[in-house]
N, CA, C and O atoms as a Tripos MOL2 file, in Angstrom:
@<TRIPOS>MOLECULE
protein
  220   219    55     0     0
PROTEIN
NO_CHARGES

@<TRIPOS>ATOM
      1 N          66.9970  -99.4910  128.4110 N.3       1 UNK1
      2 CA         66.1900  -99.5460  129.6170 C.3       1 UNK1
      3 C          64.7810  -99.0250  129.3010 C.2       1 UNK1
      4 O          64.5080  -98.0840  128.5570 O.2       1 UNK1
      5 N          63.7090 -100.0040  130.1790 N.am      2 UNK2
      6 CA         62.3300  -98.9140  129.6710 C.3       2 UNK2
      7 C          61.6860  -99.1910  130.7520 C.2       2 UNK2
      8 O          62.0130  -99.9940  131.6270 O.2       2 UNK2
      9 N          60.4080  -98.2660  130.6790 N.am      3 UNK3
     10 CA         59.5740  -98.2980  132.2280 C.3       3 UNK3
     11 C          58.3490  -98.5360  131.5540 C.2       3 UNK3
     12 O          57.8120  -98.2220  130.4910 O.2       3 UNK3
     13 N          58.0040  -99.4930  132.9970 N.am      4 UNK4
     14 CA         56.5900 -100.2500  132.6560 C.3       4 UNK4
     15 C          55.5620  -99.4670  133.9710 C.2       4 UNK4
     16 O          56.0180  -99.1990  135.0830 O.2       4 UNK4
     17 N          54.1220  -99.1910  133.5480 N.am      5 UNK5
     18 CA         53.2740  -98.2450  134.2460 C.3       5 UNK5
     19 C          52.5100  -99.0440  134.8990 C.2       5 UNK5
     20 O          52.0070  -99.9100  134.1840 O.2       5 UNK5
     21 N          52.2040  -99.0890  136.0970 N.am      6 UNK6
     22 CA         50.9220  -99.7820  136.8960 C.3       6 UNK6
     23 C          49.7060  -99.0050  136.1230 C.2       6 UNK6
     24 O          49.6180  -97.7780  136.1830 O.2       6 UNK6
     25 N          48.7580  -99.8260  135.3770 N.am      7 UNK7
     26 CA         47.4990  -99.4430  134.6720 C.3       7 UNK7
     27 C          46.2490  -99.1900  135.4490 C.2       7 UNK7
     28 O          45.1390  -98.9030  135.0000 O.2       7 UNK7
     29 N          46.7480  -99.3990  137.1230 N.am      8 UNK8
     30 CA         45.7180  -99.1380  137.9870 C.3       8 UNK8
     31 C          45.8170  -98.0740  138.7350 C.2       8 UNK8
     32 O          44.7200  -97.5670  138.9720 O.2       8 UNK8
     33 N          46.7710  -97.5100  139.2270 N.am      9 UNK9
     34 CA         47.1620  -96.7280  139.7900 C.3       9 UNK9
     35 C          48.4350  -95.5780  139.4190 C.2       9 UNK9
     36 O          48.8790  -94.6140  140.0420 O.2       9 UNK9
     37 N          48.6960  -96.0540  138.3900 N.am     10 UNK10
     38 CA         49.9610  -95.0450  137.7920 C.3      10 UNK10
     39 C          51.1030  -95.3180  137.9580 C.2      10 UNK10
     40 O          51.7690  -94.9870  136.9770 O.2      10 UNK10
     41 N          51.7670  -95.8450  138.8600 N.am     11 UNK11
     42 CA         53.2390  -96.0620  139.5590 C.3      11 UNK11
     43 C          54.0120  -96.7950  138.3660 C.2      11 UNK11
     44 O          53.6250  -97.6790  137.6000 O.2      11 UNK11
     45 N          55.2340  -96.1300  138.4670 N.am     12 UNK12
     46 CA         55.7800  -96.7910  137.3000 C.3      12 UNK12
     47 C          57.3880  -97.0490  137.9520 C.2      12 UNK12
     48 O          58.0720  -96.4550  138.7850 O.2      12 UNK12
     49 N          57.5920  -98.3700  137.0200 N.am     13 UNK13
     50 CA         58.9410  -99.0250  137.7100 C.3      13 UNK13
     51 C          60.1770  -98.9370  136.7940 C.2      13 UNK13
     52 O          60.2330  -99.7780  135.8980 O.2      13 UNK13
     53 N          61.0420  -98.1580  136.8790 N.am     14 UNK14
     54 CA         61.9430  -97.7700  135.7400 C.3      14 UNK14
     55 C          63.1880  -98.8280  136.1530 C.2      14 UNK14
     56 O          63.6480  -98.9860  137.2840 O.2      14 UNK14
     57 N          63.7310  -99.7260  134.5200 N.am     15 UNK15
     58 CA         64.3420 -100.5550  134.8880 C.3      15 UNK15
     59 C          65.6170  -99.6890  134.9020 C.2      15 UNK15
     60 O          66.5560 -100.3890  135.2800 O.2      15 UNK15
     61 N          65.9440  -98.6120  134.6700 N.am     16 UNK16
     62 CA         67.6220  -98.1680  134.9200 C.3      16 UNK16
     63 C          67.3710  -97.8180  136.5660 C.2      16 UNK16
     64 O          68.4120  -98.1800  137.1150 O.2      16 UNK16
     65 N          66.4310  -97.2630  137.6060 N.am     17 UNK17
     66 CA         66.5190  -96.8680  138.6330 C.3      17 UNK17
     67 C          66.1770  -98.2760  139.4900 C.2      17 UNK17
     68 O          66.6790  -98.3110  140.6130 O.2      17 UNK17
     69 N          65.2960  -99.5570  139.0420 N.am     18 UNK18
     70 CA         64.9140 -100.4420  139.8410 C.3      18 UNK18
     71 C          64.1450  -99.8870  140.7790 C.2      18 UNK18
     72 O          63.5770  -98.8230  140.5320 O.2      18 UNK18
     73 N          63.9800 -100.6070  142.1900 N.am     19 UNK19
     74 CA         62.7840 -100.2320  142.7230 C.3      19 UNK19
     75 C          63.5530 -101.0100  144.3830 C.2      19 UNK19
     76 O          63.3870 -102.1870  144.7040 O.2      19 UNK19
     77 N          64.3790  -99.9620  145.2110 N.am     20 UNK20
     78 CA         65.5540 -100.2670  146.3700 C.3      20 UNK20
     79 C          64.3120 -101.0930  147.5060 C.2      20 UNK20
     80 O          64.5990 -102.1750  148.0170 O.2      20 UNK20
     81 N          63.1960 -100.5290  147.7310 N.am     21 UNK21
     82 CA         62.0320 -100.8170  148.4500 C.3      21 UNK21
     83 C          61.5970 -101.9210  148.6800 C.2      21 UNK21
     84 O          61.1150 -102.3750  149.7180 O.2      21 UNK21
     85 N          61.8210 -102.5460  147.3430 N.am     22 UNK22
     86 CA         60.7510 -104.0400  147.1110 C.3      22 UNK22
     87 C          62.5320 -104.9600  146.6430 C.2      22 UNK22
     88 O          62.5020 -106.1730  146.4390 O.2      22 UNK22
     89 N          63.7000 -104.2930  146.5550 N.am     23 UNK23
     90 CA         65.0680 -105.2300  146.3850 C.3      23 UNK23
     91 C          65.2420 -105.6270  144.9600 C.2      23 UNK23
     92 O          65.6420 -106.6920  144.4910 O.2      23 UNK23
     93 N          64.8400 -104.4940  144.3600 N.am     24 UNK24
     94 CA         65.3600 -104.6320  143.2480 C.3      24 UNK24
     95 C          66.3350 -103.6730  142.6780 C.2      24 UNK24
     96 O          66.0250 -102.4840  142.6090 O.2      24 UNK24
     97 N          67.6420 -104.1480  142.2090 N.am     25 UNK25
     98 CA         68.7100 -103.9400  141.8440 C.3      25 UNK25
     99 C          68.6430 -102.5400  140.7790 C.2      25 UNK25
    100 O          68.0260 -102.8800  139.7690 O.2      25 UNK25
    101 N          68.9490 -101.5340  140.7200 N.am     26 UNK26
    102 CA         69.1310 -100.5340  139.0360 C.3      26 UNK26
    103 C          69.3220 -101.4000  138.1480 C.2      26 UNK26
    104 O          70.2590 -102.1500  138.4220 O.2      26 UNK26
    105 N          68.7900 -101.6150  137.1460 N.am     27 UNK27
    106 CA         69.1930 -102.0350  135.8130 C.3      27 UNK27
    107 C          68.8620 -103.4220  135.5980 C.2      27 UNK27
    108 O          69.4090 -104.0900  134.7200 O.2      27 UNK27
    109 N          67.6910 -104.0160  136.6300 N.am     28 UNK28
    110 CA         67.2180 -104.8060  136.7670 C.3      28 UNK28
    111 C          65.8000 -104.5880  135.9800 C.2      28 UNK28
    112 O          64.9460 -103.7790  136.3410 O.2      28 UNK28
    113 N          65.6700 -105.6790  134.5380 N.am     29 UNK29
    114 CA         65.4310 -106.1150  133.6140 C.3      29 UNK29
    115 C          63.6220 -106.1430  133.7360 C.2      29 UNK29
    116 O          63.5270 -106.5400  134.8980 O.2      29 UNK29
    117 N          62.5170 -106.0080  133.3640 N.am     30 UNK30
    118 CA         61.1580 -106.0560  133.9760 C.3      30 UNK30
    119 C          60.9890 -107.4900  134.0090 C.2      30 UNK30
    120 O          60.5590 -108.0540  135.0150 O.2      30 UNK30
    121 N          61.4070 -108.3010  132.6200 N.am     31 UNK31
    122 CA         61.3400 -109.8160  132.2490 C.3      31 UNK31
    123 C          62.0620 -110.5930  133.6800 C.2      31 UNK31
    124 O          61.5550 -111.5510  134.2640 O.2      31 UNK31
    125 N          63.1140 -110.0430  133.9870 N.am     32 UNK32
    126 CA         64.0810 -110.4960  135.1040 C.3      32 UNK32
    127 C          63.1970 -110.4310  136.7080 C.2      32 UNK32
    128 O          63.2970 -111.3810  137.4850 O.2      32 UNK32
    129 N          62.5990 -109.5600  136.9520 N.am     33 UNK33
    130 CA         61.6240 -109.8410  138.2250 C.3      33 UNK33
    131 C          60.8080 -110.7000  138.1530 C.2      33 UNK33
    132 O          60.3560 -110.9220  137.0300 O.2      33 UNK33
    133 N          60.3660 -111.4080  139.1620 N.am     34 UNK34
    134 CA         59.5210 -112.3330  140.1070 C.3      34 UNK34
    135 C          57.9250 -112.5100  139.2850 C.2      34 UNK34
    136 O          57.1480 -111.5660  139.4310 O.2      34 UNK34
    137 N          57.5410 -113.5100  138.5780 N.am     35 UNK35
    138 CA         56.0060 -113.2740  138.3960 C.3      35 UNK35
    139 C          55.1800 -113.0070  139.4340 C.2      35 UNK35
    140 O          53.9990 -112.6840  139.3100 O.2      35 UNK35
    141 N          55.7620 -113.1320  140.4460 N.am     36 UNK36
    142 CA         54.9550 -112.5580  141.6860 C.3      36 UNK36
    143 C          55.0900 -111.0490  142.2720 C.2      36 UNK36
    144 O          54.7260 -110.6530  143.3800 O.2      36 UNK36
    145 N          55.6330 -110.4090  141.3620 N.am     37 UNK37
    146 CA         55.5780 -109.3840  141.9220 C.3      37 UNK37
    147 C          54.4630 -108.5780  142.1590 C.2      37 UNK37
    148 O          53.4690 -108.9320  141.5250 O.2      37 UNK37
    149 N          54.2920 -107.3790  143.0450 N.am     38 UNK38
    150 CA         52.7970 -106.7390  143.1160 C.3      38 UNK38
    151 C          53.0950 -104.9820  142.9100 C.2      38 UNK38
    152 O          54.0790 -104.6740  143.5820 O.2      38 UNK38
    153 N          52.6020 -103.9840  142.2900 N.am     39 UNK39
    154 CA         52.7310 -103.0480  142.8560 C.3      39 UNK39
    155 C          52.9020 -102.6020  144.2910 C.2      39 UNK39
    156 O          52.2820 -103.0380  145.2610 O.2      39 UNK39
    157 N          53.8200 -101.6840  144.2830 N.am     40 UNK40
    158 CA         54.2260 -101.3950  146.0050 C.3      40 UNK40
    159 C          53.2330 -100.0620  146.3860 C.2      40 UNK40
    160 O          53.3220  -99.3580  147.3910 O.2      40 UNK40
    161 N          52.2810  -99.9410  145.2920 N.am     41 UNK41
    162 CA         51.7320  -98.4500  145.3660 C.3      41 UNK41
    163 C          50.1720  -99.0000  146.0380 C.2      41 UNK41
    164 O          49.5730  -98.5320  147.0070 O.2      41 UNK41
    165 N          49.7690 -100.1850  145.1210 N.am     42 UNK42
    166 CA         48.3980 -100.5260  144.8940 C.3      42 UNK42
    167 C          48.0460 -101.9230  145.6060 C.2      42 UNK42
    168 O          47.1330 -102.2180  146.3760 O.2      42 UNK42
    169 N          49.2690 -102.7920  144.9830 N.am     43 UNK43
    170 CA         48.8290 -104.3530  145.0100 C.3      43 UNK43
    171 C          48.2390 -104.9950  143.9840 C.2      43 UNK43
    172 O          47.2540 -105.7190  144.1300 O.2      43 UNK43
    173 N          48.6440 -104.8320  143.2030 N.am     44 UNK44
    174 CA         47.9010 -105.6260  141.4380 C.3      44 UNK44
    175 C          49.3530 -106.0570  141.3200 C.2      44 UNK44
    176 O          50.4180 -105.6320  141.7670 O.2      44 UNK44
    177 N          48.8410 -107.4410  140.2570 N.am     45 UNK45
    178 CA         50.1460 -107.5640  139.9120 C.3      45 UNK45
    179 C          51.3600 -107.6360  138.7160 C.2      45 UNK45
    180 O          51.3070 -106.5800  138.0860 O.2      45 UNK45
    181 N          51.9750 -108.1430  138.4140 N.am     46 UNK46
    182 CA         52.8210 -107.2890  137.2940 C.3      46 UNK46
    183 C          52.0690 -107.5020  136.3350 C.2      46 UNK46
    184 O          52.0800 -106.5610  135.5410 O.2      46 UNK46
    185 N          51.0440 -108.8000  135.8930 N.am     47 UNK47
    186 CA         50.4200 -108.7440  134.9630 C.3      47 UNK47
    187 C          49.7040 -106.9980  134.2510 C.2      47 UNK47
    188 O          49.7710 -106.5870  133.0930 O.2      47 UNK47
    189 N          49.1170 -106.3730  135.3920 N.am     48 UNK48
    190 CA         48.6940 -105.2870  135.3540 C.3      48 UNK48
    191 C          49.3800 -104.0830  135.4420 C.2      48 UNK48
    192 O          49.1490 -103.0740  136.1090 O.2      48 UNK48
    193 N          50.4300 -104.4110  134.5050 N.am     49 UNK49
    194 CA         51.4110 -103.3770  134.0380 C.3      49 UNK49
    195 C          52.1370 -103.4340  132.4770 C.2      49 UNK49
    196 O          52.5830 -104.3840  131.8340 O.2      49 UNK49
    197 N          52.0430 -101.9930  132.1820 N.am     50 UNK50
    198 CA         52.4430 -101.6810  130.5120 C.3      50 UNK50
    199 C          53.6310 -101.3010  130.5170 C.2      50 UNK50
    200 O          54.2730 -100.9380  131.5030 O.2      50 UNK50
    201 N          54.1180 -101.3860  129.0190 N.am     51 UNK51
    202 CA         55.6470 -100.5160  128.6440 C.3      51 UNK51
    203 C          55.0360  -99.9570  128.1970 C.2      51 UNK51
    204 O          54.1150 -100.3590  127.4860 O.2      51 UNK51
    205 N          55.5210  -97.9150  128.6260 N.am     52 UNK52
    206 CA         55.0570  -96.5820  128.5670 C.3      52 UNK52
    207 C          56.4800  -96.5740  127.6990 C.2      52 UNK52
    208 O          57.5870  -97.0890  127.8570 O.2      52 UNK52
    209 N          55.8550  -95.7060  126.6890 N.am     53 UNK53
    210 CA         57.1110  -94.9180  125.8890 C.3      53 UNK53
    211 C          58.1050  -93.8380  126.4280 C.2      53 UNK53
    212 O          57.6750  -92.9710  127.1880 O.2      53 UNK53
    213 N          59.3060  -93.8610  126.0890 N.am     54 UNK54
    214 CA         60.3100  -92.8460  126.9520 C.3      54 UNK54
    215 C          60.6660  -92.0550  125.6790 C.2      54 UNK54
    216 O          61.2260  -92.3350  124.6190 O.2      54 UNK54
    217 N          59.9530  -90.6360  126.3690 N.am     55 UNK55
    218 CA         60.8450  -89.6380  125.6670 C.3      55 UNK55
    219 C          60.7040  -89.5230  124.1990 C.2      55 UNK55
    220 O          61.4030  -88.7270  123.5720 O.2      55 UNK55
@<TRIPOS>BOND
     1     1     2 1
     2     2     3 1
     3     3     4 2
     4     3     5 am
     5     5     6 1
     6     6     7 1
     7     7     8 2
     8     7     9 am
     9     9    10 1
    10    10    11 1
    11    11    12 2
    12    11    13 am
    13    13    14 1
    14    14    15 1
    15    15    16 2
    16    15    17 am
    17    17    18 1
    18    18    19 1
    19    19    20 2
    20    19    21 am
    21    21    22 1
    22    22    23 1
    23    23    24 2
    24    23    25 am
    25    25    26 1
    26    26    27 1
    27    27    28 2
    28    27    29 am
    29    29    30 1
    30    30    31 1
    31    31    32 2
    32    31    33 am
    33    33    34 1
    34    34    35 1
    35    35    36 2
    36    35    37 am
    37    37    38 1
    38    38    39 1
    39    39    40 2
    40    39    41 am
    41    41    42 1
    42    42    43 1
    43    43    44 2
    44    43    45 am
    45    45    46 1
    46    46    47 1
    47    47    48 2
    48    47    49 am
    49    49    50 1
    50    50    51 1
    51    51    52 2
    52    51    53 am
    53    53    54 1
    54    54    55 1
    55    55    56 2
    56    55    57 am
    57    57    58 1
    58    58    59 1
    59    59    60 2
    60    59    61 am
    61    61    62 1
    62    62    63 1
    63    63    64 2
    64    63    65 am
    65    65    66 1
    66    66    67 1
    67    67    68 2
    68    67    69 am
    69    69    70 1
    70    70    71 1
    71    71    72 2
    72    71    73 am
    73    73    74 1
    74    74    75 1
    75    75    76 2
    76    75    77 am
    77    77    78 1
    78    78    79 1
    79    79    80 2
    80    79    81 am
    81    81    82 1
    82    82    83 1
    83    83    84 2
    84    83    85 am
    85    85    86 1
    86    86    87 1
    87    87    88 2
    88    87    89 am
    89    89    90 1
    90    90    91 1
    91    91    92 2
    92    91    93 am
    93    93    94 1
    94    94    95 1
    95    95    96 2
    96    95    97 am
    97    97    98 1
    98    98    99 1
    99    99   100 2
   100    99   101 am
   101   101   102 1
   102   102   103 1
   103   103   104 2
   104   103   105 am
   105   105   106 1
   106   106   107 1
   107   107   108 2
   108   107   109 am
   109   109   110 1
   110   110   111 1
   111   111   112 2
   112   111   113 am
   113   113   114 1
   114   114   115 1
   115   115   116 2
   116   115   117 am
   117   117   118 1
   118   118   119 1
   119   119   120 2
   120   119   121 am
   121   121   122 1
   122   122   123 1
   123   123   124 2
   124   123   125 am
   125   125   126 1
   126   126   127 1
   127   127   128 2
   128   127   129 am
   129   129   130 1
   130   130   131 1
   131   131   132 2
   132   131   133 am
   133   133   134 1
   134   134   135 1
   135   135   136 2
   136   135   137 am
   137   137   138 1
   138   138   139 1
   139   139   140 2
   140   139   141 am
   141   141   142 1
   142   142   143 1
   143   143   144 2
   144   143   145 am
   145   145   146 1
   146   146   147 1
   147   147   148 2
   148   147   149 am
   149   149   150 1
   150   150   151 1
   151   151   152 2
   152   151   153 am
   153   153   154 1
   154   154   155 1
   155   155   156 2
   156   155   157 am
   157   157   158 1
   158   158   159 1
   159   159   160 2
   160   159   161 am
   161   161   162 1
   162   162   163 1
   163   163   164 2
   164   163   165 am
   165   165   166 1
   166   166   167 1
   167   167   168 2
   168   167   169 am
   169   169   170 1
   170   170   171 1
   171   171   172 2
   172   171   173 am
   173   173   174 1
   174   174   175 1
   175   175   176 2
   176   175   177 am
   177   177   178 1
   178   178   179 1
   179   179   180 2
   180   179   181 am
   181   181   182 1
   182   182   183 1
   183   183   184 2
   184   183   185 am
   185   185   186 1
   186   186   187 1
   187   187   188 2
   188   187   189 am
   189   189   190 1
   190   190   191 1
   191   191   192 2
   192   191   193 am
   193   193   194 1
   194   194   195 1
   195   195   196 2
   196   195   197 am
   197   197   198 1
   198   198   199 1
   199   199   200 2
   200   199   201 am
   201   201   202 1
   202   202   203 1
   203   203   204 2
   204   203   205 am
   205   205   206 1
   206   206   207 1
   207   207   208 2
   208   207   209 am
   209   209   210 1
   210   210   211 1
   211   211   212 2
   212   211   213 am
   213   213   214 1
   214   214   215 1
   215   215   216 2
   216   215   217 am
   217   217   218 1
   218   218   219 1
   219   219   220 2
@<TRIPOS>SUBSTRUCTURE
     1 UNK1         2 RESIDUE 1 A UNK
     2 UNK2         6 RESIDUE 1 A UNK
     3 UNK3        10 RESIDUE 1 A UNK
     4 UNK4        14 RESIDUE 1 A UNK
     5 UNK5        18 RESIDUE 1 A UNK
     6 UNK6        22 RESIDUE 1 A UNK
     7 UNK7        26 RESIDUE 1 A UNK
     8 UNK8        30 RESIDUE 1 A UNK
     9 UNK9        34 RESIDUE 1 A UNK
    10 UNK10       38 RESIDUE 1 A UNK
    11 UNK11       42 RESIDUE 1 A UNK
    12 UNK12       46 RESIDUE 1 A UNK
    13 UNK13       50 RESIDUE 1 A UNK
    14 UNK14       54 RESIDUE 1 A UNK
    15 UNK15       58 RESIDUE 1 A UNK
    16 UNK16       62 RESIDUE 1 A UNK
    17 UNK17       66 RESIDUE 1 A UNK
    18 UNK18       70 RESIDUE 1 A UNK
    19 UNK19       74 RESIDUE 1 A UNK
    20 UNK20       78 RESIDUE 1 A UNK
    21 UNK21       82 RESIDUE 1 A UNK
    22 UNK22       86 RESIDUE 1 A UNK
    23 UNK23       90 RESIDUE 1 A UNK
    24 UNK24       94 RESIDUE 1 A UNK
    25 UNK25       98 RESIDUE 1 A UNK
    26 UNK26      102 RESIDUE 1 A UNK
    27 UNK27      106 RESIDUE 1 A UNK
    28 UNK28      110 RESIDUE 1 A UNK
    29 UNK29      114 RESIDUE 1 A UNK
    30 UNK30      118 RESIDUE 1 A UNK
    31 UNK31      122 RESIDUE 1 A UNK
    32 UNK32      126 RESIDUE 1 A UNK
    33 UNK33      130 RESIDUE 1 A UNK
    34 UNK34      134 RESIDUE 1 A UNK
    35 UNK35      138 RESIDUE 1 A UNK
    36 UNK36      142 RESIDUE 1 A UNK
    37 UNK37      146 RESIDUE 1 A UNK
    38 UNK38      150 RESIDUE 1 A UNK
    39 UNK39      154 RESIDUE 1 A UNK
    40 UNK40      158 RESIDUE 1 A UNK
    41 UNK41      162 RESIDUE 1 A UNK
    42 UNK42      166 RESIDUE 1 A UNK
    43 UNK43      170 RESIDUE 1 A UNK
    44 UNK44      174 RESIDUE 1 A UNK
    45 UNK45      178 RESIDUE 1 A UNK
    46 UNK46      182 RESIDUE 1 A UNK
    47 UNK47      186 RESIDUE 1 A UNK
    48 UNK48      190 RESIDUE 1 A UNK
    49 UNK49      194 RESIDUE 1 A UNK
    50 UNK50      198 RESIDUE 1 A UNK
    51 UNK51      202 RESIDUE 1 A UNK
    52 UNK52      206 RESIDUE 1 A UNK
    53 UNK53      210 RESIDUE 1 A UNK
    54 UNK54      214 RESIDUE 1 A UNK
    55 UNK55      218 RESIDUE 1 A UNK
């Protein structure tokens, strides 16, 4: 599992916790969400998000 960081605002979407808010499942995959997705923090969209190193 790894978490990818909104590069605009910080918010980060961890694929073991998912994201219950916007209907996404735990363990739901970053590749596996919507190209439309947007930050729920900011509004950018997934394009404008990194894989942050864990740990």
């Amino acid at each position: 599992m790894r978490k990818w960081q909104c590069i605009v605002c910080g918010w980060i979407y961890d694929e073991a916790e998912g994201c219950e808010e916007e209907g996404i499942a735990p363990g739901t995959a970053w590749e596996d969400i919507s190209d439309d997705f947007v930050c729920p923090e900011c509004g950018v969209s997934k394009a404008d998000f990194e894989m942050i190193e864990v740990g």
